[in-house]
Each structure stands twice: as C-alpha cells, then as structure tokens.
C-alpha positions in Angstrom: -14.0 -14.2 8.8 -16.3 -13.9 5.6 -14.8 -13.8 2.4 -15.4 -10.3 0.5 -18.1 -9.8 -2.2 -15.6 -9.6 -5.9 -16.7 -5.9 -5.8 -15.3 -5.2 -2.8 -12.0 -7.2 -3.3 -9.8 -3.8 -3.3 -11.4 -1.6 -0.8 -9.4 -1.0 2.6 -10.0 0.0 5.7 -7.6 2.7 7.1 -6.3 2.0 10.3 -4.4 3.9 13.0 -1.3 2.2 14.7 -1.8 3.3 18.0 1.7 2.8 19.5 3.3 4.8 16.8 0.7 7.2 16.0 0.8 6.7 12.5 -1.9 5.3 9.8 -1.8 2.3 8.0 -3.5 -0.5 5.1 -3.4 -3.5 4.7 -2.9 -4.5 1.1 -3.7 -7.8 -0.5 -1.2 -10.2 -0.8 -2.0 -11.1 -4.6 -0.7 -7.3 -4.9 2.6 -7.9 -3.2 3.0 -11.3 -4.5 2.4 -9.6 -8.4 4.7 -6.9 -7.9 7.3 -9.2 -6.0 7.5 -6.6 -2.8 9.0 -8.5 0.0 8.5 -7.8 3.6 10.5 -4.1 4.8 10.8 -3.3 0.9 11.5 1.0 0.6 8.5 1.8 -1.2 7.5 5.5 -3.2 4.6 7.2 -2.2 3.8 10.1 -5.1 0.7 12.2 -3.3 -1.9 14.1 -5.8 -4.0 16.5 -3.9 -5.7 17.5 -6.5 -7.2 13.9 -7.1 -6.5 13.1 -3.8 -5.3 10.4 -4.9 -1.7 8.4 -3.6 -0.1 6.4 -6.1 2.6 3.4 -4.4 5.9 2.5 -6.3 8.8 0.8 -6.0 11.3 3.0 -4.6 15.1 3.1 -6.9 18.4 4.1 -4.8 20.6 6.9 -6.6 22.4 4.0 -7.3 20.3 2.2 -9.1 19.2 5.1 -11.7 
C-alpha cells in the first residue's frame, strides 16, 4: 500500500462494520501512541452540530473527578 502524500496524513475514510451495523475510523497510531490510549480505552465523544464537528477525549469515571 502507498504511503500518503503529508497533506493527506489526517484524513480518514469512514467505514461501516457490517456485522454490527455500526460506523467506524481508523485513527493513526502516532495519535494513540501521543495521547497514550491503549487498546479497549472508554473514550468521550462531545458532538457539535452546529460545526458538525466531533471532538474525541479521554473519558474520567465519577471516581476519578
């Protein structure tokens, strides 16, 4: 598989998961390695519709807080 063009580093395809019938993207593993997410990590989606725009984070148990 060819290597992406710098430009095009961060955009993603959006894919649906057929056997769940749910949506999904892949995410580079420079991301995951810089935030430190590990493999089934809870993570926060916050949704904008007016930006339309969805913004990931790392999700904080009531305990944690």
């Amino acid at each position: 598989m060819a290597r992406r063009k710098i430009e095009e580093e961060n955009v993603r395809t959006l894919m649906k998961n057929e056997q769940r019938g749910s949506y999904m993207i892949n995410l580079p593993i420079e991301i995951i390695r810089k935030f430190d997410w590990q493999n089934r990590q809870k993570l926060l989606l916050e949704v904008d519709e007016k930006k339309k725009q969805i913004v990931i984070k790392d999700w904080k148990s009531p305990k944690q807080r």
